[in-house]
C-alpha positions in Angstrom: 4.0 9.1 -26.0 2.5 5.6 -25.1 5.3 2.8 -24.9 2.7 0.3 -24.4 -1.2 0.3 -26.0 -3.3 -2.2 -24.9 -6.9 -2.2 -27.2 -10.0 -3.9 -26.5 -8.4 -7.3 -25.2 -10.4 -10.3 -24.6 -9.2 -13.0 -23.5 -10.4 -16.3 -21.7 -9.9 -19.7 -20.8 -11.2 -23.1 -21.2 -11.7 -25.3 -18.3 -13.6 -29.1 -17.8 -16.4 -26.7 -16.2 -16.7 -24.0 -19.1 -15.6 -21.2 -20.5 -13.8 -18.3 -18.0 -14.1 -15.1 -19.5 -10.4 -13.8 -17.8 -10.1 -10.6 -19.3 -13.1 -8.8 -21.3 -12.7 -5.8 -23.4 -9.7 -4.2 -21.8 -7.9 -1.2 -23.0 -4.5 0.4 -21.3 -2.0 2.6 -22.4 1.4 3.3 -20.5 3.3 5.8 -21.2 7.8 6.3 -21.4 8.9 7.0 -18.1 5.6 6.5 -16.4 4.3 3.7 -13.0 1.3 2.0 -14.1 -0.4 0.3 -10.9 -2.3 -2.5 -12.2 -4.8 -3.6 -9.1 -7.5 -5.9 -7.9 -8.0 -9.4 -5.8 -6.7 -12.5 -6.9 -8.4 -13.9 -10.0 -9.1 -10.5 -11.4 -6.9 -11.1 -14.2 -3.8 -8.8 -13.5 -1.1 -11.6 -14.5 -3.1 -13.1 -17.5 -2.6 -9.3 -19.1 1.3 -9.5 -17.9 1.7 -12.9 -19.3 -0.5 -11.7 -22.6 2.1 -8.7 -22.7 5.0 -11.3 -22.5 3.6 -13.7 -25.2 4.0 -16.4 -22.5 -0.4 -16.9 -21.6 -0.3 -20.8 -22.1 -2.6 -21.6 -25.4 -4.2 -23.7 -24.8 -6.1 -23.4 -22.2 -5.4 -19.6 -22.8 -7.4 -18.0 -26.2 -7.2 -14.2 -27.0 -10.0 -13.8 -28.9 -9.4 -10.3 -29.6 -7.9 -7.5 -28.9 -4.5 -5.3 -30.0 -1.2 -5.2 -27.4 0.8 -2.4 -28.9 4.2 -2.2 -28.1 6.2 1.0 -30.0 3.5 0.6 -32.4 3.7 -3.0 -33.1 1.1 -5.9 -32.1 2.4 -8.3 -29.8 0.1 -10.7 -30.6 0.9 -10.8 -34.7 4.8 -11.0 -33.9 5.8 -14.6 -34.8 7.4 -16.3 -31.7 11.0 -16.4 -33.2 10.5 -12.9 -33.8 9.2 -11.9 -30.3 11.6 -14.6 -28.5 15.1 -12.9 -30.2 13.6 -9.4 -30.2 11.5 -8.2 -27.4 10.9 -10.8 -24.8 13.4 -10.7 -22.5 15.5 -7.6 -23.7 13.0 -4.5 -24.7 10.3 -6.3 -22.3 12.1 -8.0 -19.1 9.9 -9.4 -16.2 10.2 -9.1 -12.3 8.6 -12.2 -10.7 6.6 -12.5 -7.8 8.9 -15.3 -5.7 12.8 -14.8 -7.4 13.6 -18.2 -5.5 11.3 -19.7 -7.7 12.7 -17.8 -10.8 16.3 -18.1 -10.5 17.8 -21.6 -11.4 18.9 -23.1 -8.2 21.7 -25.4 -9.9 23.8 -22.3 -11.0 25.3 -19.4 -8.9 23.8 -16.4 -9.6 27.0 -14.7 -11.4 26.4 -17.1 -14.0 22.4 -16.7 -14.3 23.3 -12.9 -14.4 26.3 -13.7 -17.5 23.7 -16.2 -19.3 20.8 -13.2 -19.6 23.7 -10.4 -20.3 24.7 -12.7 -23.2 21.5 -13.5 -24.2 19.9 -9.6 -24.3 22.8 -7.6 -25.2 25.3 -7.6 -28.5 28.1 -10.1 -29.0 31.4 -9.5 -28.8 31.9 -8.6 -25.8 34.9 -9.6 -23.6 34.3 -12.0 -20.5 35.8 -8.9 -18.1 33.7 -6.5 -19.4 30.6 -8.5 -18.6 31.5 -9.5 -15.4 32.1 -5.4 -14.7 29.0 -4.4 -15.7 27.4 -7.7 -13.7 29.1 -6.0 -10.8 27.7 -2.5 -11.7 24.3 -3.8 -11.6 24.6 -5.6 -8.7 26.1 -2.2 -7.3 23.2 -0.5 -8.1 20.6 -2.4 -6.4 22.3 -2.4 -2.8 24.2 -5.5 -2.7 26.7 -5.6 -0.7 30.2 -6.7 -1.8 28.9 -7.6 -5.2 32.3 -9.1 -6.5 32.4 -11.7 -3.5 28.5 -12.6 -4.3 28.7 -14.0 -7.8 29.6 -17.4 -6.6 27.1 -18.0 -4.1 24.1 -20.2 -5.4 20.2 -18.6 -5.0 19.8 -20.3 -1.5 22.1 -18.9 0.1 21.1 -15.0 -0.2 18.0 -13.6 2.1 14.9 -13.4 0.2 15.7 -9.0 0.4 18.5 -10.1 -1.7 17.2 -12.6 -3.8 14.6 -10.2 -5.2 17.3 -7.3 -5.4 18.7 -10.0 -7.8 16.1 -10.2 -10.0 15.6 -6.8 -10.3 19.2 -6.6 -11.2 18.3 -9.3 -13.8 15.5 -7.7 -15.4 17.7 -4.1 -15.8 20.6 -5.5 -16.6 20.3 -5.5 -20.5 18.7 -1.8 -20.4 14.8 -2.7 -21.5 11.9 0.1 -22.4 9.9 -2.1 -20.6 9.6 -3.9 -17.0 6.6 -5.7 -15.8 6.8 -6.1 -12.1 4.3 -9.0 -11.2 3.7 -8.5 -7.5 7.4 -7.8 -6.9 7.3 -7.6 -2.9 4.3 -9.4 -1.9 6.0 -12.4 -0.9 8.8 -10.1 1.9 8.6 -8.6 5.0 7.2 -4.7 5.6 11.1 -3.4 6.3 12.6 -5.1 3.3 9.8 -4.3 1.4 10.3 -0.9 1.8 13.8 -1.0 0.5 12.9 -2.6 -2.5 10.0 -0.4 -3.7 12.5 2.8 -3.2 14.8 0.9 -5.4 12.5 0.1 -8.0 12.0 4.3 -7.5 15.3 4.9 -7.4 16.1 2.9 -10.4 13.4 4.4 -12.4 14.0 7.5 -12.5 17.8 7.1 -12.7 17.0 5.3 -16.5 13.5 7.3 -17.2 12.3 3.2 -17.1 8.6 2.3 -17.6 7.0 0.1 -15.6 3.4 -1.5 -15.2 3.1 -2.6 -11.5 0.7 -5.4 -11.2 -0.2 -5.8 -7.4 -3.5 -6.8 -4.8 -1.6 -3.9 -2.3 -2.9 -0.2 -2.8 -0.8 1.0 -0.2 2.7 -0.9 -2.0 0.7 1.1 -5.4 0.7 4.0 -3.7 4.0 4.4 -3.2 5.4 3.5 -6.8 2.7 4.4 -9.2 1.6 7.7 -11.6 -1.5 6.1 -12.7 -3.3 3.2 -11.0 -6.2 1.0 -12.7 -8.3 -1.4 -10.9 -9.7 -4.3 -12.1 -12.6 -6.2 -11.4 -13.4 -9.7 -12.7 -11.5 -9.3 -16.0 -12.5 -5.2 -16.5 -10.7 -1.8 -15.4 -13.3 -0.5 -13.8 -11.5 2.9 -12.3 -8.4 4.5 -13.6 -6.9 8.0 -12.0 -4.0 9.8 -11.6 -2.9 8.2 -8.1 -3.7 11.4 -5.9 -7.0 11.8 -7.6 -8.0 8.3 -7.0 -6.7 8.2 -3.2 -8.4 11.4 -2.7 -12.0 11.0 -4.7 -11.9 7.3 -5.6 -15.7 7.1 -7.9 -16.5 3.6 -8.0 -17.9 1.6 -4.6 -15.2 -1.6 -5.4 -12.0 1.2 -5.0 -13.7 2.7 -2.1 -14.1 -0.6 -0.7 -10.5 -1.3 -0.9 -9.3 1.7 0.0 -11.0 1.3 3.1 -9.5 -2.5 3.8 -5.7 -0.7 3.7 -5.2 -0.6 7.5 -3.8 3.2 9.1 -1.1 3.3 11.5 -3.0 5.3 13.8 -5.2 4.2 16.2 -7.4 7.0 17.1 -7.8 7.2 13.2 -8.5 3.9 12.6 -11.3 3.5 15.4 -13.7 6.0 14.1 -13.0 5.4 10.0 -15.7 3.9 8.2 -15.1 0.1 7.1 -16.9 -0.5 3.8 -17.6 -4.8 4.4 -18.4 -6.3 1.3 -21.0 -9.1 1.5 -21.9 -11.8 -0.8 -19.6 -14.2 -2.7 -17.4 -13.4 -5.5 -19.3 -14.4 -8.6 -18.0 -17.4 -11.2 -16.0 -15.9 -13.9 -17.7 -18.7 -16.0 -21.2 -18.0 -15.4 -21.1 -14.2 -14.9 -23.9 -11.7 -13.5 -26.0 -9.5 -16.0 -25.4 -5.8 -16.2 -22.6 -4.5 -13.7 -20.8 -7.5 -12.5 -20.1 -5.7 -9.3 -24.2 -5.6 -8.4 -23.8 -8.9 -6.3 -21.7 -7.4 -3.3 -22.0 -3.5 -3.8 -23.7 -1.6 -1.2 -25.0 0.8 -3.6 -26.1 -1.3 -6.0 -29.6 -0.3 -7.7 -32.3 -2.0 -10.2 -30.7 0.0 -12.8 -27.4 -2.5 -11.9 -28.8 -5.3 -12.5 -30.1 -4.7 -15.6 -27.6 -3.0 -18.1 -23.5 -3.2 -17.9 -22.1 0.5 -16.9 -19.9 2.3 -19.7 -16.3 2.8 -19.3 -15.7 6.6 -19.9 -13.7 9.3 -19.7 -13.9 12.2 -17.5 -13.4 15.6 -18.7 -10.2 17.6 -17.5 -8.7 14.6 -15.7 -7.7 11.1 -16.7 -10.4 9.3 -14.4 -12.4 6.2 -16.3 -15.0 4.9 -13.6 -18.5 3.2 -14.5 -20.5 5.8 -14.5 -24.3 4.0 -13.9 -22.4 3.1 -10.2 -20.3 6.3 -9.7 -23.6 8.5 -9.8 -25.4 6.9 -7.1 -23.3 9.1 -4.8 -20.5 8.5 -2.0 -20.6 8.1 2.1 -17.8 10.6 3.0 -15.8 8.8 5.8 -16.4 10.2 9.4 -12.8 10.9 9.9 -12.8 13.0 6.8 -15.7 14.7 7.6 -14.1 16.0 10.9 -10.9 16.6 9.2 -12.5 18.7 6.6 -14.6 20.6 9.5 -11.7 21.9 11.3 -10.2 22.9 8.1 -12.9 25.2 7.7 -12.6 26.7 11.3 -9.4 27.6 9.8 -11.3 29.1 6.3 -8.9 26.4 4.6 -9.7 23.0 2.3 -8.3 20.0 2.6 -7.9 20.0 -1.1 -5.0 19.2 -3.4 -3.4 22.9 -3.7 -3.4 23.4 0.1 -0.2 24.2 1.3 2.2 22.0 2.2 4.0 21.8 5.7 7.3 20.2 5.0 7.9 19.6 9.2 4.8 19.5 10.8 4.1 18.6 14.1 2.1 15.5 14.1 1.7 13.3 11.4 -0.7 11.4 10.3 -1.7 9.2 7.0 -5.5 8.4 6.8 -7.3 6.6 3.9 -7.9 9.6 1.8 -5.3 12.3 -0.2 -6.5 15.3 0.7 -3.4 16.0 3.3 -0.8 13.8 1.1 0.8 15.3 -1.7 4.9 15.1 -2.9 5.7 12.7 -0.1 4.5 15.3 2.8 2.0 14.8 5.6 -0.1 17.8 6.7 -0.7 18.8 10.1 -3.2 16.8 11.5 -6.6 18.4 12.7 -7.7 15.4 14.2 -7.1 16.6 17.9 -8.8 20.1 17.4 -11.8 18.4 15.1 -12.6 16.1 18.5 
C-alpha cells in the first residue's frame, strides 16, 4: 500500500530572467515501511519535491501548476494550511534537515526544543515527567550518550554526529508515517556518517517507518534505500529496485554516476571505466528539445534531439528508464568484463541468485551488483581474471 502518491507534478519558478521549469511531470509512489532514494546533482529538483511534500515551497516565486501529492489518499496540495499545519506537517510528516545547526534554535537547550515539538505533535494532557521520560527514551534510542545530563546543553555545544542524532530524535519523536530525510549526512564526516545511516536503519525497521531519502550520494543511497529514482533536470528519468539498478543501471546519466562513486580498491579502480560527461548543464529556463540529457550524453543520437523519450515501465521488474536512450546499448566496464570471464572458467554467473559466501577471503566492492547482495561481498575473481 502506497503511503505517499505523487501524480504528474509540475512545478516551476519565476525568476527576473524567466520561467524555471523545476520539476516537470513527475510521478512517485512510496510505499509503508519502504527507503525511497531520491537522486541527482544539485538543481535537479530533489528538495523542491520535499518542500512541495511539506507544503512549505515558497509561493511565490514557487507555482505548482499541476499535479496531485497524495498522502493516505488525500491531496496535499487541496488541504487548507490550518488544516495541513495542525494535522500533518510536522506530526504524520516530520523532516530531517540537511545542517541540524541550522535547524535547531540556538537560543534554547535542546531539552526544551525536544519538549516544544513533543507538545506540539502529540495529545495534551500529558504530565511534565512523562515527557521528559520519553524525551530521554528517544534520545536513548539514537546513541546519545547520558541523555538525562544532555538536555540542558544548548545546540553548540554537541559535535555535529550529535547534533544530527538530535534531529533525527526530533523528527521520530512524535511517531510520524512519514520522514523526509533531505540530505541527512552530507554535511559529516565518512565515520560518523556511517553511524547515522545505520541508525536511520536501525530506527526504521524497529517502527516499520517510511522514509523518502533525498541525496546527490549513490553510495550513502545504496546503503539505506529499497527503491532509488534519479532525477534529471526536473524528471525521474530511471527508477529500480536498488540491486537491479546497481547491477544493470539502463539510462547513460545513472551509468555516469555510478561510475563517479570512487572504489576503495586500487587495482579496481585503475582499470574501471570512467564515463566523463562533457558539455555544460543546460538552463532549466531555456531547456533542450527532445531528451534533455542529448547535450552531454555519450550516446546521444539524432533521434535525441528531436523527440523527448517516454517514461515507461518494464515488464516483470519495477524499472522506469527512457527508453529512446536505454536502447542504444551499454559499454560493459572492463573490470566487469574480467570478473564475469573468470566466473565462467568456473561455469558460474555473476548474477543475482549466485551463491553467497558469507566469509570470503578477499573482498572487494566494485561499481556494479552482481557480487553484492544482503550485505555480503563475494569472493573476488579479480586476481585469477588477470
Amino acid at each position: 500500500m502506497a503511503v505517499l502518491e505523487i501524480n504528474d507534478l509540475v512545478v516551476d519558478f519565476e525568476t527576473d530572467q524567466g520561467i524555471v521549469q523545476a520539476i516537470d511531470h513527475l510521478t512517485l509512489s512510496v510505499r509503508e515501511g519502504e527507503i525511497v532514494g531520491l537522486v541527482g546533482e544539485s538543481g535537479c529538483g530533489k528538495t523542491t519535491v520535499a518542500r512541495c511534500i511539506l507544503g512549505v515551497a515558497p509561493q511565490p516565486p514557487a507555482r505548482i501548476r499541476a499535479g496531485k501529492i497524495l498522502f493516505q489518499g488525500q491531496d496535499l496540495l487541496r488541504v487548507s494550511e490550518a488544516d495541513l499545519t495542525t494535522r500533518i506537517r510536522g506530526k504524520a510528516i516530520t523532516f530531517i534537515p540537511q545542517d541540524p545547526l541550522a535547524a535547531l534554535n540556538p537560543l534554547f537547550p535542546v531539552g526544551v526544543q525536544l519538549r516544544d515539538m513533543l507538545k506540539w505533535g502529540m495529545r495534551r494532557g500529558r504530565r511534565a515527567r512523562e515527557i521528559r521520560a520519553h524525551i530521554i527514551s528517544i534520545l536513548q534510542q539514537v546513541q546519545i550518550p547520558s541523555p538525562a545530563e544532555q538536555l540542558r546543553k544548548y545546540p553548540h555545544e554537541f559535535s555535529g554526529g550529535q547534533r544530527q542524532r538530535i534531529a533525527v530524535a526530533r523528527a521520530l519523536s512524535i511517531n510520524p508515517e512519514f520522514v523526509i530525510a533531505d540530505e541527512p549526512v552530507s554535511a559529516l564526516d565518512v565515520s560518523i556518517r556511517a553511524q547515522v545511516l545505520n541508525l536511520l536503519q536501525r530506527l526504521q525497521q524497529q517502527f516499520n517507518l517510511t522514509y523518502l531519502f533525498v541525496s546527490h550520494d549513490l553510495s550513502v543511497v545504496r546503503h539505506v534505500a529499497d527503491r532509488i529514482a534519479v532525477m534529471y533536470l526536473g524528471k525521474i528519468v530511471e527508477l529500480a529496485d536498488r540491486d537491479e539498478l546497481y547491477a544493470a543501471p539502463k539510462h547513460p546519466y545513472t551509468k555516469a554516476l555510478l561510475s563517479a562513486v570512487p572504489i576503495p580498491d586500487p587495482q579496481i579502480e585503475k582499470h574501471r571505466h570512467r564515463i566523463i560527461l562533457t558539455g555544460d548543464l543546460p538552463s532549466p529556463i531555456n531547456l533542450p528539445t527532445g531528451c534533455r540529457f542529448h547535450t552531454r550524453c555519450p550516446m546521444a543520437q539524432d533521434i535525441c534531439r528531436e523527440v523527448e523519450p517516454a517514461f515507461e515501465a518494464k515488464e516483470g521488474q519495477e524499472l522506469g528508464v527512457q527508453a529512446t536512450t536505454a536502447a542504444i546499448g551499454s559499454k560493459l566496464d572492463p573490470v566487469l568484463q574480467l570478473l564475469d570471464n573468470a566466473a565462467r572458467m568456473d561455469g558460474k554467473s555473476f548474477g543475482p541468485d549466485r551463491q553467497i559466501y558469507p566469509l570470503p577471503m578477499r573482498l572487494v566492492e566494485i561499481n556494479d551488483c552482481r557480487h553484492w547482495k544482503k550485505g555480503h561481498l563475494r569472493p573476488s575473481k579479480y586476481d585469477r581474471a588477470l
